[in-house]
N, C-alpha and C positions, 0 to 999 in steps of 0.2 A: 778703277778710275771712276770718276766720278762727272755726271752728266751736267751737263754746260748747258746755258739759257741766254743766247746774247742777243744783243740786238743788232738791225743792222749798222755796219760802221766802228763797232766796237774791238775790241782785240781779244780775240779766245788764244791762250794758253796754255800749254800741257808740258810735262814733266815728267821724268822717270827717274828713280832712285832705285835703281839696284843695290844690291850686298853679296859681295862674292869676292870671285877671284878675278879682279883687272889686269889685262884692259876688258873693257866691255864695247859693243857696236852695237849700235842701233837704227831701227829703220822703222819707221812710221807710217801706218796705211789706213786710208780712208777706205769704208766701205770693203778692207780684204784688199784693194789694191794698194802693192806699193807707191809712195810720194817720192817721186824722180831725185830732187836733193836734199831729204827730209830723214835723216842721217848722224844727229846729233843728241843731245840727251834731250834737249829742250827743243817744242815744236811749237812756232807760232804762226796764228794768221792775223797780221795787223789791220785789215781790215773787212772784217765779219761779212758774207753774204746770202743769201736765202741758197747760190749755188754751192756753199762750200757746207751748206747742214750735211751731214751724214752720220755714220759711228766709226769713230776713230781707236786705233790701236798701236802701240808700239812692240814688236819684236825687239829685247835682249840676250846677245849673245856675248859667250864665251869660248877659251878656248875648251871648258867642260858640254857645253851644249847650249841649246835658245830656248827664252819662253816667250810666250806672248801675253798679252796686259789681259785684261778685261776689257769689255767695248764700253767706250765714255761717245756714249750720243751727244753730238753736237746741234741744240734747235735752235731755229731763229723766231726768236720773239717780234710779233711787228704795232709796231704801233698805230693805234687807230684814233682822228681826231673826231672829237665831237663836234657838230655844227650848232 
């Protein structure tokens, strides 16, 4: 997976393409914990905030066994005005 740089307000996105034997299930964890309804291929947060940086992972499973993603760090960029 690959590390994300949002800002805040923005929509961070993630995705898993498995290749195997379907069906497949999935489940999504920030920081190692699982995300309560985050269950889908596709994981989003439509609106980015400095609480939800972490490193994010998807568990893929089958009826052969499960693996787990690589950790895609989630930062929040902030923007700073000049005077």
């Amino acid at each position: 997976m690959t590390n994300l740089t949002r800002r805040p307000g923005e929509t961070a996105e993630f995705s898993s393409t498995p290749s195997g034997t379907e069906p497949f299930s999935f489940q999504w964890l920030k920081d190692g914990v699982n995300l309560g309804d985050a269950t889908n291929q596709n994981y989003s947060l439509p609106s980015f905030s400095a609480e939800l940086a972490g490193d994010y992972q998807v568990v893929v499973s089958n009826a052969f066994g499960a693996l787990t993603s690589a950790v895609a760090p989630e930062l929040v960029s902030a923007l700073v005005a000049s005077a």
